[in-house]
N, CA, C and O atoms as a Tinker XYZ file with bonds, in Angstrom:
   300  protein
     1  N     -1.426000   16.790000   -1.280000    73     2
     2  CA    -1.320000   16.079000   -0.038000    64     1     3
     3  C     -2.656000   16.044000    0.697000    63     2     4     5
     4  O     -2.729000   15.344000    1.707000    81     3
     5  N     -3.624000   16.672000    0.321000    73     3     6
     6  CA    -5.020000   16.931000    1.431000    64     5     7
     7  C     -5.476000   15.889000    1.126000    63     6     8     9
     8  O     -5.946000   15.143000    1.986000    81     7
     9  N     -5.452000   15.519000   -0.375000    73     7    10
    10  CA    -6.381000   14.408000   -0.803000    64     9    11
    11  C     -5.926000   13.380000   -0.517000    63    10    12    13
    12  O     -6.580000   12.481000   -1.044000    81    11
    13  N     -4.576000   12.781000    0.450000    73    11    14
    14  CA    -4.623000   11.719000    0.819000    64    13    15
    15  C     -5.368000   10.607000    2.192000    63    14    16    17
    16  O     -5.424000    9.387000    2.349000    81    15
    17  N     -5.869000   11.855000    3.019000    73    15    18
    18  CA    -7.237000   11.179000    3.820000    64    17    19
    19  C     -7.938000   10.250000    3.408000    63    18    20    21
    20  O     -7.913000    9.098000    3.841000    81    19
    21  N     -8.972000   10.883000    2.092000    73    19    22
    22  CA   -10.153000   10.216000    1.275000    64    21    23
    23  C     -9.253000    8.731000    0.518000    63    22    24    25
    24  O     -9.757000    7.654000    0.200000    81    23
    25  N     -8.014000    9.103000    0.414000    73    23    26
    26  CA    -7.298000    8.084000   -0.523000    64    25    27
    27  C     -6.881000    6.710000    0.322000    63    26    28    29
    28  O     -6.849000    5.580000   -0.166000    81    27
    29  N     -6.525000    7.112000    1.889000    73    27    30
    30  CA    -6.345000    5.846000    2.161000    64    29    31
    31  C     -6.829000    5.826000    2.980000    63    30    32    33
    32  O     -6.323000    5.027000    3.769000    81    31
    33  N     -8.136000    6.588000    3.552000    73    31    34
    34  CA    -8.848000    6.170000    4.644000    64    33    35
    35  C     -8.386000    7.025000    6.096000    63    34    36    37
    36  O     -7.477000    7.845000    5.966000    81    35
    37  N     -8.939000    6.860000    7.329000    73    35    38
    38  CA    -9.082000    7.799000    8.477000    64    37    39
    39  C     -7.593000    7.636000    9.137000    63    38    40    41
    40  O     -7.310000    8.495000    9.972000    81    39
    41  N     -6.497000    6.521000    8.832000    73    39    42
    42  CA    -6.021000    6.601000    9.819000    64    41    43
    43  C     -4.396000    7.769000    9.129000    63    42    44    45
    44  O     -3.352000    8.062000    9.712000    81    43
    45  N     -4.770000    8.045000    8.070000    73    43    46
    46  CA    -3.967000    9.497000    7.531000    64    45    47
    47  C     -4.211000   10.574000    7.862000    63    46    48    49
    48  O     -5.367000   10.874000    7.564000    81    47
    49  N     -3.648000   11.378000    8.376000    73    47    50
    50  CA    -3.952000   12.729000    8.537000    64    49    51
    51  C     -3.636000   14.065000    8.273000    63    50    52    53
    52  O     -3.353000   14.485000    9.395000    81    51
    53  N     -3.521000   14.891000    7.578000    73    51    54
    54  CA    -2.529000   15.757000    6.979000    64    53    55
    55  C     -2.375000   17.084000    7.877000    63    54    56    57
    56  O     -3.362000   17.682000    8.307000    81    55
    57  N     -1.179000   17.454000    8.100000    73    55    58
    58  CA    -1.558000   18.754000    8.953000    64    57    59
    59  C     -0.212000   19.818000    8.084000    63    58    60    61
    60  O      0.740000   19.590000    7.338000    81    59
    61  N     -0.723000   20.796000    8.601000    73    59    62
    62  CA     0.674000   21.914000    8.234000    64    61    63
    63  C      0.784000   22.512000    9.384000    63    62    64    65
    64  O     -0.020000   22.818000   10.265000    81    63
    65  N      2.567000   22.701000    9.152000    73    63    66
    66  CA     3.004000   23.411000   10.236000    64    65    67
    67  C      3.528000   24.715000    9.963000    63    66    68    69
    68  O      4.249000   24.862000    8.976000    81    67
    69  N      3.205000   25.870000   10.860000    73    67    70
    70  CA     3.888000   26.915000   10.863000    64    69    71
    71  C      4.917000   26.653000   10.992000    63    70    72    73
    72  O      5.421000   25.987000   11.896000    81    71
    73  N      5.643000   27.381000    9.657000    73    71    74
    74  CA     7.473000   27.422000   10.007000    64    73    75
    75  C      8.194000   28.475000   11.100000    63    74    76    77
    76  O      9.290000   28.293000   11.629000    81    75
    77  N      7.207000   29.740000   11.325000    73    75    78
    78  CA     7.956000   30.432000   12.098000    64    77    79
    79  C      6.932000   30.333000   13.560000    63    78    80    81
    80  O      6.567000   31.307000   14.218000    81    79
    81  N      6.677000   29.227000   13.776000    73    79    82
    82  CA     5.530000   28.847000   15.164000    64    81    83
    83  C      6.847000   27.980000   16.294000    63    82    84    85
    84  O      7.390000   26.930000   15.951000    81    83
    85  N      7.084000   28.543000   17.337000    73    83    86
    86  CA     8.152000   28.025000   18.248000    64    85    87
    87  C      8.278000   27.063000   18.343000    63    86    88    89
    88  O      7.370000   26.255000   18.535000    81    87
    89  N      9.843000   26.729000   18.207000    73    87    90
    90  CA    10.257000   25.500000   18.189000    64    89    91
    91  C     10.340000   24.963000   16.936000    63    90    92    93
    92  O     11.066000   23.984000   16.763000    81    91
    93  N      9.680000   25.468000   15.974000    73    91    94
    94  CA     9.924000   24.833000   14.295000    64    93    95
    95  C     11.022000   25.164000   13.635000    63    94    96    97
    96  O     11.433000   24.282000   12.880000    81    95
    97  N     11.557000   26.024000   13.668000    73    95    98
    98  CA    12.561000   26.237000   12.555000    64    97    99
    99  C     13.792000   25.306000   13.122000    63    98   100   101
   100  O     14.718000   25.040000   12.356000    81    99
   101  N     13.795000   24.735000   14.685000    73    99   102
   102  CA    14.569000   24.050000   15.184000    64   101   103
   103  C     14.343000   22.290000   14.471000    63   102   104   105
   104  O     15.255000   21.560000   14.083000    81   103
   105  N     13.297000   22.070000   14.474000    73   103   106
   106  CA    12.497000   20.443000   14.364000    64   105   107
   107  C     12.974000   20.536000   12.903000    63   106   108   109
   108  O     13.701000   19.619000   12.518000    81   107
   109  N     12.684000   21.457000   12.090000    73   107   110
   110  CA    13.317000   21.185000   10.599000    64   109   111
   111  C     14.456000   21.447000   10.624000    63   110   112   113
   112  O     14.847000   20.836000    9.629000    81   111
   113  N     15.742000   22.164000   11.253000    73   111   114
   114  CA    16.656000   22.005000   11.115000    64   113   115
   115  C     16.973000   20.111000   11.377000    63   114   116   117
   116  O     17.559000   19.419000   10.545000    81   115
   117  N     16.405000   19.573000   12.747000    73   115   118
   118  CA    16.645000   18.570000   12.808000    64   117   119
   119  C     16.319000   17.179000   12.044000    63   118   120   121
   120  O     16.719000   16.015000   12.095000    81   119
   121  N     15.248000   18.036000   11.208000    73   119   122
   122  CA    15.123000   16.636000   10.286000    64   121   123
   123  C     15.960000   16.765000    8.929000    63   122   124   125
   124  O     15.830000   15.940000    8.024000    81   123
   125  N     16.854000   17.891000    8.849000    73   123   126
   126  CA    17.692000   18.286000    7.784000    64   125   127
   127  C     17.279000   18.444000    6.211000    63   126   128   129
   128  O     17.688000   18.115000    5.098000    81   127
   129  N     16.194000   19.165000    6.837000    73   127   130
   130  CA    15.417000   19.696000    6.247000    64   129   131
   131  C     16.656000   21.743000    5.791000    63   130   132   133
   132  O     17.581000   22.168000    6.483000    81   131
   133  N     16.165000   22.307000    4.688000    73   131   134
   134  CA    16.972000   23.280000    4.701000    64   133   135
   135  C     15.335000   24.291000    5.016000    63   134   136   137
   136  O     15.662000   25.101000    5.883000    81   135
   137  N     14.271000   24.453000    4.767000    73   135   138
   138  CA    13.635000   25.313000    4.972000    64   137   139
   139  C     12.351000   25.074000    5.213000    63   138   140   141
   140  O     11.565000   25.799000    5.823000    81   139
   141  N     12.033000   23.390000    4.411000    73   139   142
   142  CA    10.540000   22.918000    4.607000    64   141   143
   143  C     10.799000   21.128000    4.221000    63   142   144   145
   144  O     11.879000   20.649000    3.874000    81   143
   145  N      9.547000   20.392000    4.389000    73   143   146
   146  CA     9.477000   19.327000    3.463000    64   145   147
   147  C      8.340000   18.926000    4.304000    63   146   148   149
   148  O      7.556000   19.589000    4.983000    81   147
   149  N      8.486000   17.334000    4.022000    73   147   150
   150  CA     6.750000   16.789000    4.051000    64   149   151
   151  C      7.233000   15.405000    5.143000    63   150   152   153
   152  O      8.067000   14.686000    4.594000    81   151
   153  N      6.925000   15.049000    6.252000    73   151   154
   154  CA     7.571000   14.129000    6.978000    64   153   155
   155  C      5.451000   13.012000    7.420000    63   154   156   157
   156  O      4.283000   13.240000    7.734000    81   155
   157  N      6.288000   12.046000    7.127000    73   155   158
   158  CA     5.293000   10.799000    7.406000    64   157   159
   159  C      5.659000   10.215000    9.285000    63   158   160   161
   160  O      6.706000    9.709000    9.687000    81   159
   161  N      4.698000   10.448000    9.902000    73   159   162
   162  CA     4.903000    9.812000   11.270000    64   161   163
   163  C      4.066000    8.817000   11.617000    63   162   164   165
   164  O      2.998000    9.125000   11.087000    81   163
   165  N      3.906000    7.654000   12.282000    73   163   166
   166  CA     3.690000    7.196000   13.087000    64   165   167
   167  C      4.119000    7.460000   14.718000    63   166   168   169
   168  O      5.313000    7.469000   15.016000    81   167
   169  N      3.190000    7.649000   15.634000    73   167   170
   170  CA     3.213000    8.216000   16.810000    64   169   171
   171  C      4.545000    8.954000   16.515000    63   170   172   173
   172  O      4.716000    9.639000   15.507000    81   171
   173  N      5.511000    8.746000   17.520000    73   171   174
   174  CA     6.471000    9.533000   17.765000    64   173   175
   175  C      7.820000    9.119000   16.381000    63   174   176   177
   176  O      8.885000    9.736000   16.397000    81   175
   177  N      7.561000    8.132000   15.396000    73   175   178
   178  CA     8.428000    7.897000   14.456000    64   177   179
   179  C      8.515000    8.071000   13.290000    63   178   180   181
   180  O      7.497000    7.761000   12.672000    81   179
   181  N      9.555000    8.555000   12.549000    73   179   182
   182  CA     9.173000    8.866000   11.254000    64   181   183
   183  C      9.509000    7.853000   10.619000    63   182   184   185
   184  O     10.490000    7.113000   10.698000    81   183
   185  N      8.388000    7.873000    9.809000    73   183   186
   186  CA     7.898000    6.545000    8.816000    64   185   187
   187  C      8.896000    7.223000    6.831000    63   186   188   189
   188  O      9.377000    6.558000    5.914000    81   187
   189  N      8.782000    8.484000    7.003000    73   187   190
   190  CA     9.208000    8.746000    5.876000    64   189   191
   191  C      9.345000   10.335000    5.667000    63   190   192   193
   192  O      8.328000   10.967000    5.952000    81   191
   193  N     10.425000   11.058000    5.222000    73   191   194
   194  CA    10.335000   12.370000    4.854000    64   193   195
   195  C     11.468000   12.580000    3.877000    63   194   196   197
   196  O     12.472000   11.936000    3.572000    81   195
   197  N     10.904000   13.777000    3.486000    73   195   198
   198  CA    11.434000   14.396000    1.897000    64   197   199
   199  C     11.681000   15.740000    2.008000    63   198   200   201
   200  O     10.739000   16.493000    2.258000    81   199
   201  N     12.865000   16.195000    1.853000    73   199   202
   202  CA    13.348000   17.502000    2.191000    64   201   203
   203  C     12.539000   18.403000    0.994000    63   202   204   205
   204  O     12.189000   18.156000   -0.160000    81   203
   205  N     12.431000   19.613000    1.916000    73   203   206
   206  CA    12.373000   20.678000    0.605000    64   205   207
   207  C     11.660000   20.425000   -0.685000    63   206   208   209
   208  O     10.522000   20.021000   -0.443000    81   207
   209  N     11.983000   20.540000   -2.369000    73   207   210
   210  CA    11.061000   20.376000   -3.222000    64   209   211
   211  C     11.788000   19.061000   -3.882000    63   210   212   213
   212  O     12.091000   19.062000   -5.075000    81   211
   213  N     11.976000   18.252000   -3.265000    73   211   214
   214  CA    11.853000   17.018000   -3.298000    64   213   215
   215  C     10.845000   16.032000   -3.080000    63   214   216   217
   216  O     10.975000   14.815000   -3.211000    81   215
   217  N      9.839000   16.661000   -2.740000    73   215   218
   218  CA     8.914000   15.594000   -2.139000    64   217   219
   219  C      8.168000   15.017000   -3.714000    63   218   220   221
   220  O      8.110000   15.628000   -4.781000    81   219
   221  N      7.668000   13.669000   -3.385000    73   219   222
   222  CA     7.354000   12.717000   -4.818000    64   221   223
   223  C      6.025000   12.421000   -4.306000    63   222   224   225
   224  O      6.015000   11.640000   -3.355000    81   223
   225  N      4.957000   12.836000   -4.690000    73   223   226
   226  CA     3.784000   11.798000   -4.150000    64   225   227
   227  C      3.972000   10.761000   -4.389000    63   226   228   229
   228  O      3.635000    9.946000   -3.530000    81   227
   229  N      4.653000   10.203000   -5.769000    73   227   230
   230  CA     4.447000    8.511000   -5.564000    64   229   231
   231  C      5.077000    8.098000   -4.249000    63   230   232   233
   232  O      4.379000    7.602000   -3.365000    81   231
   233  N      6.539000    8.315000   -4.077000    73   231   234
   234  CA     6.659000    7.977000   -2.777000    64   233   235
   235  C      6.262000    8.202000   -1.711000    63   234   236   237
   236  O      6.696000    7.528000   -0.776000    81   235
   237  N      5.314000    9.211000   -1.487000    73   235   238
   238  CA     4.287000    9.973000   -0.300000    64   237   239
   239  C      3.482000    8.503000   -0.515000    63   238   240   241
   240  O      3.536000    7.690000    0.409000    81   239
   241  N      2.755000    8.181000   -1.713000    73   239   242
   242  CA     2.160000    6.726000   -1.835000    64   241   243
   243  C      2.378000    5.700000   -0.943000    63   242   244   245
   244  O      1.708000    5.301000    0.010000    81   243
   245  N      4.238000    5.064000   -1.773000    73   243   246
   246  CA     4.254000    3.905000   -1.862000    64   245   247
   247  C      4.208000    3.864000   -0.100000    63   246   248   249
   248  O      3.762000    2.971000    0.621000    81   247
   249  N      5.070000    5.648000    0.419000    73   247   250
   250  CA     5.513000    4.817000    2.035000    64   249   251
   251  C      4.069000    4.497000    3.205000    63   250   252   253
   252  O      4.066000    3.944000    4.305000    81   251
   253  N      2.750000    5.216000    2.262000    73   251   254
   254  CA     1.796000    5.021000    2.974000    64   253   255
   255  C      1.487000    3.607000    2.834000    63   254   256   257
   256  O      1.498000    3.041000    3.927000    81   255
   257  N      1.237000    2.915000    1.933000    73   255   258
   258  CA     0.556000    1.705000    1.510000    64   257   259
   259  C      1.848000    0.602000    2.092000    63   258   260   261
   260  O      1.531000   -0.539000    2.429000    81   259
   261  N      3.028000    0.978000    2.153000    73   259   262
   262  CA     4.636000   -0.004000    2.928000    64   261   263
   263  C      3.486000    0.095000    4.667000    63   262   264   265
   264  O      2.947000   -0.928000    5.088000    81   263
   265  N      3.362000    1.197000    5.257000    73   263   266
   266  CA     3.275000    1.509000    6.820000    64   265   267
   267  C      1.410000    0.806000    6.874000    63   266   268   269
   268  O      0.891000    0.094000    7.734000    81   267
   269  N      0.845000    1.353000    5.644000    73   267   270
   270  CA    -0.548000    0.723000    6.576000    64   269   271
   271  C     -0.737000   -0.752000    6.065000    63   270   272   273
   272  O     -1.575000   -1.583000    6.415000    81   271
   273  N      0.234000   -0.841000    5.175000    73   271   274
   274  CA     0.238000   -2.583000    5.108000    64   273   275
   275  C     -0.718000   -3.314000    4.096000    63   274   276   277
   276  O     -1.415000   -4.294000    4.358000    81   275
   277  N     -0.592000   -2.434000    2.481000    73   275   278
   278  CA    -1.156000   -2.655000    1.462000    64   277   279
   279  C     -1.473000   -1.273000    0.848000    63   278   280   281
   280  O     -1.025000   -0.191000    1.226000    81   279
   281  N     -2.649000   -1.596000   -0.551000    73   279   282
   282  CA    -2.547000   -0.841000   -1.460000    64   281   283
   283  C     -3.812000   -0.069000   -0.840000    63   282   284   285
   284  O     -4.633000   -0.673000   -0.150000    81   283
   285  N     -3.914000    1.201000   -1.105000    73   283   286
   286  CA    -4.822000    2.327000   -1.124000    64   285   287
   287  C     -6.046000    1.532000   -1.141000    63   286   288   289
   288  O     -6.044000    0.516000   -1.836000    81   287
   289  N     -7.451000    1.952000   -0.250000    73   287   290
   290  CA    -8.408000    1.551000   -0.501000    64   289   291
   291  C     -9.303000    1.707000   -2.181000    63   290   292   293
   292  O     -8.985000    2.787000   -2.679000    81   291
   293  N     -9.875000    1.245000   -2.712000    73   291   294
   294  CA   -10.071000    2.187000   -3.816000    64   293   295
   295  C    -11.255000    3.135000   -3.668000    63   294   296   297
   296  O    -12.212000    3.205000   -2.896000    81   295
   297  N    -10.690000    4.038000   -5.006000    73   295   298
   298  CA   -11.316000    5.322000   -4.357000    64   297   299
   299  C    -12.560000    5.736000   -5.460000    63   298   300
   300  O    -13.269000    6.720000   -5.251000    81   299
């Protein structure tokens, strides 16, 4: 997931969250999530998330290149 900055350019950003940092174990309960996963936002909306060890980079991909509105710059 780090390497998707360089992959599609500045307006990606990758962050991690503490799971036991206040207020988190609540925000993943609410995204029904059971303990972790990988969530795509735009400002306040989620653009895309994948519970737990489900997450697919291709679809980490496709939902970036669906939201910024084409294919990956090349790299």
């Amino acid at each position: 997931m780090s390497g998707l900055p360089s992959e599609f350019g500045p307006a990606v950003r990758v962050s991690t969250v503490e799971h036991l940092a206040p207020g988190v174990p609540e925000q993943v309960r609410a995204l029904g999530f059971e303990s972790h996963g990988l969530v795509i936002r735009r400002g306040d909306r989620v653009v895309f998330k994948a519970a737990d060890h489900r997450v697919r980079i291709e679809d980490v991909r496709a939902a970036l290149r669906q939201e910024l509105g084409g294919a990956a710059p090349p790299g």
